[in-house]
Each structure stands twice: as structure tokens, then as C-alpha cells.
N, C-alpha and C positions, 0 to 999 in steps of 0.2 A: 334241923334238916329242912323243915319246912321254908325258912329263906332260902335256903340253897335251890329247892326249887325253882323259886322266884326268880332269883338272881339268871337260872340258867334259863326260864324260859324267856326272859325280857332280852336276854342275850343276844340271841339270833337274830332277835327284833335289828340291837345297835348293829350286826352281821354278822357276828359271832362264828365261831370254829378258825382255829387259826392252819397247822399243819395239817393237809389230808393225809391221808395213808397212800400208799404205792398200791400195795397192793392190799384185801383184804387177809388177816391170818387164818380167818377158817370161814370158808363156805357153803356149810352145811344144813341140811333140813333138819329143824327142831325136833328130838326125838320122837315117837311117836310111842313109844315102851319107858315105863320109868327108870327114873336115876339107878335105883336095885337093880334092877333087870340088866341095866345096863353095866355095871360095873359089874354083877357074877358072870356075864357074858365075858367082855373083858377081861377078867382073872384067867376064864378059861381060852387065853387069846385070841376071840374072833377080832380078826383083823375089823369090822366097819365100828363093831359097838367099842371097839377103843379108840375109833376116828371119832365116833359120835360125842362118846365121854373128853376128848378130850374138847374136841367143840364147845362142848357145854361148860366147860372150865373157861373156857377161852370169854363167851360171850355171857356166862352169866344167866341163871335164871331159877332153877332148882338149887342149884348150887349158887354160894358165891362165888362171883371169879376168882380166877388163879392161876395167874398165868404159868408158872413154874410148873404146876400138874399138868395146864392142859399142853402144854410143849411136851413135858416130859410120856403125856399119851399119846401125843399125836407122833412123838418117836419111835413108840413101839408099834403105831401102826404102820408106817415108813419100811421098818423093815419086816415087819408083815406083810410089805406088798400094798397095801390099798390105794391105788392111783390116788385119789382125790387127796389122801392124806401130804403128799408130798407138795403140791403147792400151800396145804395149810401149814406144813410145820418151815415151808420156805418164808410165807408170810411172817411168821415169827420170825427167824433170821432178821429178816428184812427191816423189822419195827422192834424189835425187843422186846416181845412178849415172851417172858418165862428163861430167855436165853439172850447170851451180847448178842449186839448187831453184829451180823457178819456175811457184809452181799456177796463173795465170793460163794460160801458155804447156800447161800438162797440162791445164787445162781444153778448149783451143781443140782441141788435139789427139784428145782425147778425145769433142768435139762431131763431129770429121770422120773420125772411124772408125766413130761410130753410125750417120752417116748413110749408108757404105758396108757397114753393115748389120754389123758388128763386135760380138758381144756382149761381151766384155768393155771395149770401149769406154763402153758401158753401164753397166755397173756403174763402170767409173771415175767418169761422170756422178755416179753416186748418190753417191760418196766425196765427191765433190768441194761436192755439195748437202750431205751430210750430215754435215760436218767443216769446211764452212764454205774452203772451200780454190780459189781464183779466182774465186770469185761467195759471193754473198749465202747463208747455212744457210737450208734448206727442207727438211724433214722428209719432207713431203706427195710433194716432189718424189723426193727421196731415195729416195721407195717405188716409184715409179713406172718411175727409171731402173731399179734392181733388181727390181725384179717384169719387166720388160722383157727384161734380162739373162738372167732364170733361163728367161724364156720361150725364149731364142734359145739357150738350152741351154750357159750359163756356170755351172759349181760355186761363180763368189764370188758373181754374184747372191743366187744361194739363203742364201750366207752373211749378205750385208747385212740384204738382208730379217728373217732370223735375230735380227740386232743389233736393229733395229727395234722386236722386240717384245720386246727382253730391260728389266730394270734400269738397265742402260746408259745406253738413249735414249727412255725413258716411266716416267713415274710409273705406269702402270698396268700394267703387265708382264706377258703371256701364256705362260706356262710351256709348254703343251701343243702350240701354235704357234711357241714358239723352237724346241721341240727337232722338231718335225715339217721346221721349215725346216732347223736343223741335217742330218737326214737327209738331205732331199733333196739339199744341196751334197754330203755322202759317193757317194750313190748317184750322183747326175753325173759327179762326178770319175770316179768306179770304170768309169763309160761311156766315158769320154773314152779319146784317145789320150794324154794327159800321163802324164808319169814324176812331175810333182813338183807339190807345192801350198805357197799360202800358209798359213804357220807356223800364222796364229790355225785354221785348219783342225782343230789337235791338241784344243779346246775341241769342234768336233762330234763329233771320237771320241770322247771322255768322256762326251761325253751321250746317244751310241749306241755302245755299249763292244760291240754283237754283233755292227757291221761294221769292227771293227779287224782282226781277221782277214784280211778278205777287203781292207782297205788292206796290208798287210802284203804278203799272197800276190802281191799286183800291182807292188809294191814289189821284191820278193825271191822269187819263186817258188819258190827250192830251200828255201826259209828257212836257208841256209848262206851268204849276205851277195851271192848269185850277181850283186849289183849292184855289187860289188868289181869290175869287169872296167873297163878303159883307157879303157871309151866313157862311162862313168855320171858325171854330174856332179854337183859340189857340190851344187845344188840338189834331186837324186834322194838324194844321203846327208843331206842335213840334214831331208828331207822324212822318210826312214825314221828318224832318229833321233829324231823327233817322235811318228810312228808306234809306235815301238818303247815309249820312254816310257812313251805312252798307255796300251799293255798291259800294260809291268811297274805303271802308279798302280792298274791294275783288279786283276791278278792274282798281283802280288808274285812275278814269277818271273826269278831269278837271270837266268836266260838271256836275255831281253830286257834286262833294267840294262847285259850285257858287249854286245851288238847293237849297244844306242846308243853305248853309249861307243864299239864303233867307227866306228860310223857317223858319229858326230859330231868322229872326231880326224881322219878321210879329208874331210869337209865343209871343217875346217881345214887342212890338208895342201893342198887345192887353192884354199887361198884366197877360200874361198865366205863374203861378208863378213858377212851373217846369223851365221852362226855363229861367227867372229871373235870381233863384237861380245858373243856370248854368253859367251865365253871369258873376255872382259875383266871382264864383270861378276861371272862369277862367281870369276874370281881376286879381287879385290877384297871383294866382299862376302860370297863362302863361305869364304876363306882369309886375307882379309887380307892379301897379297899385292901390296900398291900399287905397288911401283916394277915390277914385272911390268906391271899395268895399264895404268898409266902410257903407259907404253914402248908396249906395245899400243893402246892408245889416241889415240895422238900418232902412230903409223902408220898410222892409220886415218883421222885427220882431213886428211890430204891429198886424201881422195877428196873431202869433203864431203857423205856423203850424211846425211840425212836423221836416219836410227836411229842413225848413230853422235854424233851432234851432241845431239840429246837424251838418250841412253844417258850423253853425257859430264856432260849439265848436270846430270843426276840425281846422279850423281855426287860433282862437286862440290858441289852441295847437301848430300848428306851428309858429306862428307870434305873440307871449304872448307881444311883446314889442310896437303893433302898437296900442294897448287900452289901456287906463288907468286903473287906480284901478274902480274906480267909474263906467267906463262904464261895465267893467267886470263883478262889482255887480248887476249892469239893468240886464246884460243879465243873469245871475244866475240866478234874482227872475222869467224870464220868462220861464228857463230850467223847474225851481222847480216844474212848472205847470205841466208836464208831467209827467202819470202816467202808467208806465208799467216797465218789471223787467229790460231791459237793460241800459234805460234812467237812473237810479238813481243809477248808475256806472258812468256813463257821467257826472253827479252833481257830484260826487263826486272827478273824477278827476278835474273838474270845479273849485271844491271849491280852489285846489290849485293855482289856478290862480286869482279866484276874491278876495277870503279871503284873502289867504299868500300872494298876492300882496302887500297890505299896513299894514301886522301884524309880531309879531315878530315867526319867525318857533319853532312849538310845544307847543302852544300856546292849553289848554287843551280843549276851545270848539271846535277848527278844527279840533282836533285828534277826538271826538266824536262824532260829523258832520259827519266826514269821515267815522268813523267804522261803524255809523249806516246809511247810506246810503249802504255801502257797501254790509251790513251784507241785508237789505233788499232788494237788487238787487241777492242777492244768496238764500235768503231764495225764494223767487218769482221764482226760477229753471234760472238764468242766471249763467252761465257756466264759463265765464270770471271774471266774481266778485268770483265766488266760488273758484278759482283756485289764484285770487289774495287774496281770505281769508285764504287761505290754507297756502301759503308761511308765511304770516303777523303770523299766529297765530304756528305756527313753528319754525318763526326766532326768535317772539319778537318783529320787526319792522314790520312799515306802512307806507305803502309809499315811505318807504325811508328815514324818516324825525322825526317821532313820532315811541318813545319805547312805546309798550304794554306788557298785563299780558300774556305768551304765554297757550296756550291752547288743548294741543300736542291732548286729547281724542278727543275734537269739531272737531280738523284739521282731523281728521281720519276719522270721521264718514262722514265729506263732502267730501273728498277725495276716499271714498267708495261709494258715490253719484257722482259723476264725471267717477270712474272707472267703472261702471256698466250703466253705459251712460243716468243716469235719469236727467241730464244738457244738453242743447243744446251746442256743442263746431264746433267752424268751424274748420273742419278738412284740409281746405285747407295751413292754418297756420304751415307753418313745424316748426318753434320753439316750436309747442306744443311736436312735439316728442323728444326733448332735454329736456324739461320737465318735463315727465315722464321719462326718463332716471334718472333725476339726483332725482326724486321723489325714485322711485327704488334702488338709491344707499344708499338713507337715509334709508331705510326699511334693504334693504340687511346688510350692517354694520351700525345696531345703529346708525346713524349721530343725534343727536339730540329727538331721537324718539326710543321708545325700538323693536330691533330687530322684523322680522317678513316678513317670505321667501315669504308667499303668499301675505301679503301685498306688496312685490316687485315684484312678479312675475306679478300680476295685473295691477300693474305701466307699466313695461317692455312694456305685451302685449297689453299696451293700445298705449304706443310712437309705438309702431312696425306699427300697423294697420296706423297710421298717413302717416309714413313712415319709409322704412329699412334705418340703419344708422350702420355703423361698431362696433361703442358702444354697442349701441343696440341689435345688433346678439351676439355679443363676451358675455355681461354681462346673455342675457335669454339662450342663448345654453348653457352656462357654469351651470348655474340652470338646465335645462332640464337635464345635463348630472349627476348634483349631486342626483335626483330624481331622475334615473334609464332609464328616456327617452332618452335613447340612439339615437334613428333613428332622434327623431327631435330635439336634439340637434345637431346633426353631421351636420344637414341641414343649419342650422344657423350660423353655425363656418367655413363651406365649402362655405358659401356666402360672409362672411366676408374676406375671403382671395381674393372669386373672384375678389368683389366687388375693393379693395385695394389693391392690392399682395404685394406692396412695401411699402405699410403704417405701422404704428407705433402699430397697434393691431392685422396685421397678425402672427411675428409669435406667440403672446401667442397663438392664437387661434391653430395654428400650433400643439405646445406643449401641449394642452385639448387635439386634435384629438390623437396625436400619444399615450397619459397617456395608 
């Protein structure tokens, strides 16, 4: 166990953590009364101390974790009523702790703790709007459950909110406003009574590195690990081993790198599966280390949550050659489990791994497999399937591998759904705006598709917002200028030059300006 330590605290070092969580599955203050106490309480149904017990299954500390008990308390305190309970055992939904995934079932859950006034319920909402996960992606809404959340005095509110205005999730990205939101989640938490926070947490202390301290201090107040004590669970040492990190990326001090690493081999030690998961990835991808992974990996997928099922797909996608056929199909049928719109993209590239592993390519139930997972992961408002249906039903091909019927009207009208932003797309992906470029050039000259300016001018201005690109300004200023907008074309053709002066599309752009 002692390497595993090792292994996991050098981890974070190479960047470690691969899937975040949506949401957390329990957000609860570390008991304060013991495990006994707490489970005769419990027995005799007080609705909090079987929120609490189940908490404490959930994140590990007195107890081993277990996720199956602490779902299966955090049910019975759900229908006991206890507001708080109902985003924790939504969280579970949501990730696979103790229970399948199922965002529809975390949604409804999450709708009946808001209205008993629950703010992290709240912010589940907004996950749930803004990942597309039991209901239809809404942005708009997305702000509203989260602006809500942080009102009722939730630290992941302020978080979402945060995302909102990042790269992430707008072409137009407020920097000054991420990181104002980032603070406020620190400074909430720092209010709160929790011990532990969600992982993506470790991104607002980077971008306010002068209240990592004051996370720390609340964390460990001796700053001698004084959270090493029988009561402090997984999810308090994987919280500080994040924390820890934070400070060694700001201030390169020895001392924090050995923190985490213990913080993060005690997080393992109690089975805290966040960190697990972190373990496996980084034996594999910092060390090479596969049949370790593996083994890790393949014990983990009994729980079925969530992070360890995409942690595994990512995986294989890089390393198709370390599974067999056979194990690839286990872990297909436990993807298949999960039910919300980005997962069943995930299957579907999957499927080319476990299926096409031992069948002959274009084989007609894969190609069907494929288009209707696909086609279901876009109808469900996922952004990346819609943008992969779009090419597929344009070109003809799928995948790369399987000829289809093409479908140039269906490709239009999602593509009209994409450009009017009713998909969630990470806009931090700058190959998205090459993509709309060359979407745009299809529209502009007929490529496949019958002409149609504004259908490329829409293209244009969707790659543009992503990011400026000399194609880009050269192809929409030359449109602006055929349309009579002279001023904001000139602006676009004048950036291209800036942008390049000696590149390959200054001087057309040159020869527009002087026309």
C-alpha cells in the first residue's frame, strides 16, 4: 500500500484526476456523535442521523466506505423527509454510488429537495440543465438553478455559475466573472460546516491561490495532517490532498508534495473511490503500469459508478491493445448501464473497441449499434454526437468504417441546432472552430450540400466566437463585404493581415480591401 501512496501522490504532480463528478453524492458535515450513536439513532428512524450514517458510508472514515449502504440510508432518509438527503442520494443516481446510474431518477430527486428548499438540490438542477442529464440541456436554465443554489448558500452553486462563464460553456468567456464566481464557491465553503468539497473545487484555488491557505488551515489546522485522526474520512483527505497540491502548483514547496501524497495514500487506504480511480490512471499513464491498472480497475467496476466507467473508457481508447476482446464486452455491458445523453456517445465509440475487436469491419448490426446510440445521444441535446451526426450524414460515412444512406435535410436541421447554440459544445476545443470553417465552406460552394450564404455565414460565426483563425476572418469578412457590410468586413480582413502579415491568406485579404 505504501507505493500506492506514492504512485497517487506524484500523480497530481504529472495532473492527475481524470473524470470530475457533476455533482457531489453527499454533502455533509462530519458527524459530531459516534458511528453507535449514530446508527441506534438511525434504527430508531431519525430522519438526519440516517442522512449522516449514510454520509459516512458514502465518504469513508469510521467506517469503510460502501456505497450500497450509504445509498441504501440515504434512501431511507429521502423518505423520511430530510431536505438535504435528496440531493445526496440524487448524487448517487447521478455517479453510481451504491445504485445504477439513472439521471432521470437524479433529476426527479433533485426537483423534490429544491422544493423543500434544499440548495444543493439546486445546483443538482443546474448539472442536470447543463449536461444535459434527465431533461433536455438549457443553459439559461442552468444559470438560474445555480444562481439559486449560491443564493441558498451552496459552494457548488457559485461553482456552476463559474463554469458558465468559463471556455467550457460560451463562446464568449468572462474571465473576471469566472474567477470572481470561483472565489465566492472558496469563500462559501470556508463558511460552511463541511470538511470536504468537490475535486473540481482544486481549479478555484488556482485561480485564487491567496485563499488556499485559509482552505488548508480548515482542513488541517495544526498543519501537521491533525486530520489523520480515526474520525476524518476519505473524502476530508482527498479534499486536503487537492488542497495541498494547489499550493505545492503555486509555491513549489517540498512540504506540501509529501501532505498530499499522504493525504492521498490515507484517501486510498479507506477506499475513498475518487481517489482510487485516480490511482489507476495514474499507474497506467504516469508509469505504465497496466496489469496494476487493470486489476484496479476491474475492482472498481463492480460498483458501477459513474467516474470509474468513463476513467475506464478513456482508457481503453488509448490502450485498445491491453484488453481482450471479451473483457472489452464486460465492460460495454456495464457502460450500457448508464443513462444520460453524453454516455451513449461513449457506448458508441465503445462499441468500436469491444464489438469490432473480434468481428469483421461493417458488419451491419455495428453500423446500427452505432448510428442509434449516436443518433440518441444527439437527440437527448449532446453536442458532440450531433456534430459527429452531422459530418456522418453529409459524407455518407460513419465512423470512418461503415457507408451510410446520406441525409444532407436531417444534417441541416441539426446543424441549425448546433448553430443556434441549443447543444451544449465545449468551446474550449479550438478544433471546433476549424469545423465550422470548413462547415461554412460546404454552405458557401455547394460541397456536397446545396448552396446557402446564410447557412455559411452561421457556420463562420459560430467557429469565429470559438476562436479568431485567418480562414476564418478571410472567408466571413469576404461575406460581409459581398453583403454591403463594408465596416465589419474590413475589420475582419484588417485582423487577418495583423494577425499573419506573411502568411498565405494575407495578401487575398489584401486584394478584398483594396477591390
Amino acid at each position: 500500500m505504501q507505493m500506492w501512496k506514492y504512485y497517487l501522490g506524484v500523480g497530481l504532480i504529472l495532473g492527475g484526476g481524470l473524470v470530475a463528478p457533476l455533482a457531489c453524492p453527499a454533502q455533509a458535515q462530519e458527524p459530531t456523535v459516534s458511528r453507535q450513536t449514530l446508527v441506534r439513532q438511525a434504527k430508531a428512524g431519525d430522519a438526519e442521523s440516517l442522512f449522516q450514517l449514510g454520509a459516512l458510508y458514502l465518504s469513508g472514515g469510521e467506517v469503510v466506505a460502501n456505497e450500497r449502504e450509504g445509498a441504501l440510508l440515504l434512501d431511507k432518509a429521502v423518505r423520511a423527509g430530510y431536505p438535504a438527503a435528496f440531493s445526496a442520494l440524487g448524487g448517487c443516481y447521478l455517479q453510481g454510488y451504491g445504485v445504477a446510474c439513472d439521471g432521470r431518477r437524479a433529476f426527479h430527486l433533485y426537483m423534490q429537495g429544491r422544493e423543500l428548499g434544499d440548495p444543493d438540490s439546486s445546483y443538482g438542477l443546474g448539472c442536470c440543465y447543463d449536461y444535459g442529464v434527465g431533461v433536455e440541456p438549457d443553459y439559461e436554465r442552468a444559470r438560474q438553478y445555480y444562481q439559486e443554489a449560491a443564493q441558498r448558500g451552496s459552494y457548488l452553486g457559485w461553482y456552476g455559475w463559474a463554469r458558465l462563464e468559463s471556455p467550457e460553456r460560451t463562446p464568449w468567456p468572462n474571465k473576471a466573472r469566472e474567477r470572481e464566481y470561483h472565489q465566492k464557491a472558496l469563500e462559501t465553503w470556508l463558511q460552511s460546516d463541511l470538511r470536504s468539497f468537490s475535486s473540481r473545487l482544486k481549479e478555484s484555488m488556482l485561480q485564487n491561490p491567496q485563499l488556499i491557505n485559509e482552505v488548508i488551515n480548515k482542513l488541517d489546522p495544526s498543519g501537521q495532517l491533525s486530520l489523520g485522526s480515526e474520525k476524518a474520512s476519505g473524502a476530508t483527505f482527498y479534499s486536503a490532498y487537492q488542497a495541498y497540491m494547489a499550493r505545492y502548483q503555486v509555491e513549489r514547496n517540498p512540504f506540501d508534495r509529501e501532505a498530499a501524497l499522504a493525504c492521498g495514500g490515507e484517501a486510498v487506504n479507506l477506499k475513498y473511490l475518487p481517489a482510487q480511480v485516480d490511482l489507476a490512471s495514474v499507474l497506467a499513464e504516469g508509469y505504465g503500469k497496466h496489469l496494476e491498472a487493470i486489476l484496479l480497475y476491474k475492482s472498481l467496476l463492480k460498483f458501477g459508478h459513474l467516474k470509474v466507467l468513463l476513467a475506464l473508457n478513456r482508457y481503453v481508447e488509448n490502450y485498445p491493445q491491453m484488453l481482450s476482446a471479451h473483457e472489452k464486452r464486460e465492460i460495454l455491458r456495464e457502460l450500457l448501464n448508464i443513462d444520460y445523453a453524453s454516455a451513449y456517445r461513449y457506448q458508441a465509440h465503445y462499441l468500436l473497441q469491444a464489438e469490432g475487436a473480434s468481428t469483421a469491419a461493417g458488419r451491419d448490426g455495428e453500423r446500427e449499434s452505432y448510428l442509434e446510440l449516436l443518433e440518441k445521444a444527439a437527440d437527448q441535446g449532446d453536442g458532440e454526437a450531433a456534430i459527429e451526426l452531422v459530418q456522418a450524414l453529409m459524407e455518407g460515412q460513419l465512423a470512418g468504417r461503415w457507408v451510410i444512406q446520406p441525409d444532407v435535410p436531417r444534417a441541416g436541421a441539426l446543424l441549425n441546432k448546433i448553430l443556434t447554440k441549443l447543444y451544449p459544445l465545449d468551446y474550449s476545443q479550438h478544433d471546433l472552430a476549424a469545423y465550422f470553417c470548413e462547415l461554412g465552406n460546404r454552405y458557401y460552394y455547394g460541397r456536397g450540400v446545396e448552396g446557402d450564404q446564410k447557412m455559411a455565414q452561421k457556420a463562420y460565426e459560430t467557429g469565429l466566437q470559438v476562436r479568431f483563425t485567418p480562414e476564418l476572418g478571410l472567408r466571413l469578412g469576404r461575406l460581409y463585404l459581398e453583403q454591403g457590410a463594408r465596416e465589419k468586413g474590413r475589420k475582419l480582413l484588417e485582423q487577418v493581415i495583423k494577425e499573419e502579415p506573411q502568411g498565405p491568406l494575407a495578401p487575398s485579404a489584401l486584394r478584398l480591401l483594396e477591390a
